[in-house]
C-alpha positions in Angstrom: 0.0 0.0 0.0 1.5 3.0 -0.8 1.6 6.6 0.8 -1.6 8.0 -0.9 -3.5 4.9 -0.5 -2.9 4.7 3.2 -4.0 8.5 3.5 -7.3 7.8 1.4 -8.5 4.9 3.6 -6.9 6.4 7.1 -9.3 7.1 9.8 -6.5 9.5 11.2 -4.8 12.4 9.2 -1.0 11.5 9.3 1.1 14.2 10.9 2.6 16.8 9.0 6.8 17.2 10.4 7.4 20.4 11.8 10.3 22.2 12.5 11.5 25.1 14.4 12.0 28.4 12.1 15.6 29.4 12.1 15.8 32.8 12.0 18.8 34.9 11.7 21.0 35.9 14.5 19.7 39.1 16.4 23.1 40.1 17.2 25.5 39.9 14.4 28.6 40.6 16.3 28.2 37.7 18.1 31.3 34.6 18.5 31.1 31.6 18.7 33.9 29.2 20.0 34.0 25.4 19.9 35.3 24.1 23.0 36.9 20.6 23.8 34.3 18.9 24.6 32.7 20.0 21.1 29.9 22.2 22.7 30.0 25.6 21.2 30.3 28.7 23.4 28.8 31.7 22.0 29.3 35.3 23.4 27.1 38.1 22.9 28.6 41.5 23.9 25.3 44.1 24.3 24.6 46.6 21.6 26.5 49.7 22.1 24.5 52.2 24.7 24.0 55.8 24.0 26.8 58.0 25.6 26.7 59.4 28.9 27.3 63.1 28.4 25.7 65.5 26.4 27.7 68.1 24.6 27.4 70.9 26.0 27.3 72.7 22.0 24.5 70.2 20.6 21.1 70.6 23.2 19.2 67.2 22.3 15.7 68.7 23.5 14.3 72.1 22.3 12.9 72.8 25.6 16.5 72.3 27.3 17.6 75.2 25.0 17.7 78.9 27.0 16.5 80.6 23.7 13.4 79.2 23.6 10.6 81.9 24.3 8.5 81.4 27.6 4.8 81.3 27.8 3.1 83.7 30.2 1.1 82.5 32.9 -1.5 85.0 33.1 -2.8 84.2 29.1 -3.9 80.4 30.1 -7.3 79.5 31.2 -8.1 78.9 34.9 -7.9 75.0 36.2 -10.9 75.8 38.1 -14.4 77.1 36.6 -15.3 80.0 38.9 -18.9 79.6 40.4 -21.8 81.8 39.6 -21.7 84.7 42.5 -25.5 84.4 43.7 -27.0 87.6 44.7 -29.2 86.9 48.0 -29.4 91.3 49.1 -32.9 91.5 47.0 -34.7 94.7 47.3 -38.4 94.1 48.5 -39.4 95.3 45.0 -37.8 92.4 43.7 -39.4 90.7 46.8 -42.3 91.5 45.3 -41.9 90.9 42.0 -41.1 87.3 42.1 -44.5 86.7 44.5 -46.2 88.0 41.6 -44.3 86.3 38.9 -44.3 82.7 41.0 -48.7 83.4 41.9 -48.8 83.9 37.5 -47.3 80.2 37.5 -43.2 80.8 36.8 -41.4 78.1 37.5 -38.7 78.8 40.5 -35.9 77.5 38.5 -36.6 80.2 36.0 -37.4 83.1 38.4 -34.2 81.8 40.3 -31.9 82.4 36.8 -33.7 86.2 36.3 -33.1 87.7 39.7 -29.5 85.7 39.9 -30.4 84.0 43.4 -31.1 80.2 43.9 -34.2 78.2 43.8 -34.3 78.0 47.4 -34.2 81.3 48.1 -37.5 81.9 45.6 -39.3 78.6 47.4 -38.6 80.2 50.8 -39.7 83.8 50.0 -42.8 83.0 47.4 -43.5 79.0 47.7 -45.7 77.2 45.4 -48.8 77.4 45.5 -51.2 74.1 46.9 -52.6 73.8 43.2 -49.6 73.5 42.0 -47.6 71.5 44.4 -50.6 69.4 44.7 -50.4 69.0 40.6 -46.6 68.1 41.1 -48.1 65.4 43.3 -50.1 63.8 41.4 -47.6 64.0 38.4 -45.2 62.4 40.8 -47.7 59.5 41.7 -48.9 58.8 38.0 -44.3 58.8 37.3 -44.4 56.1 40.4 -47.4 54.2 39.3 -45.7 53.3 36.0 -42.4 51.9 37.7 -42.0 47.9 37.4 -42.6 45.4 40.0 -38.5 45.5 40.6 -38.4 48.8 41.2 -41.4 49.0 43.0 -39.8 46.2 45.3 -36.2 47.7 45.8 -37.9 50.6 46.5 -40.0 49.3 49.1 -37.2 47.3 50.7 -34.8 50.3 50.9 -37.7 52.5 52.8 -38.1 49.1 55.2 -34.0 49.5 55.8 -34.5 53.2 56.1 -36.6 52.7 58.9 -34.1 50.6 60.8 -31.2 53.1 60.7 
């Protein structure tokens, strides 16, 4: 039976010989020696390194160079955005102003931007009215009744730990 024959009625595949890839010599300044024995000995000095010094005539980095201009300070943008400076001295016009603004139906996020003060300053000097905050309630509930049962659960559990504390 010959080669192809075998392979044709085989159960098996026959395996194919492999052999290492010889690749060239990384170093090409390396020796080899034979010794007595008739091992070989092969030495391998390192590459060459860089040198030590730098001249003091050739500057390797543009930055190390004195000549190179210098970039003021005072042009780059702050590291830190500064916060908005809210304004909390209202006159009582103003007072006034945003009760009558807030009883029209502005919101206090809104009024809180106009006047330059915060949201809790307008909800302490002109709170919302029980129409609305009983509105926001039942917007609130409607929001809540939609929530799966997970949520509804994890929910329900957290309050439960809440109660422990």
């Amino acid at each position: 039976m010959n080669q192809f024959t075998r392979r044709l009625f085989s159960s098996t595949s026959t395996r194919a010989v492999t052999r290492p890839i010889s690749r060239p010599d990384p170093l090409k300044n390396a020796s080899k020696f034979t010794l007595e024995d008739g091992s070989e000995f092969i030495v391998r000095p390192p590459p060459s390194s860089a040198e030590a010094y730098v001249d003091a005539n050739s500057v390797v980095s543009p930055l190390l160079n004195n000549n190179t201009p210098r970039v003021d300070a005072s042009n780059a943008p702050s590291l830190h955005s500064r916060k908005k400076t809210l304004n909390f001295n209202l006159s009582e016009a103003e007072i006034n102003e945003i009760r009558n603004l807030r009883s029209e139906g502005h919101s206090g996020s809104s009024l809180a931007k106009r006047f330059n003060c915060s949201s809790a300053f307008v909800a302490m000097v002109a709170p919302a009215t029980k129409s609305e905050r009983q509105s926001q309630k039942l917007a609130q509930q409607a929001q809540k009744d939609a929530w799966g049962f997970n949520k509804k659960l994890s929910r329900a559990e957290r309050q439960k730990r809440k109660e422990f504390w």
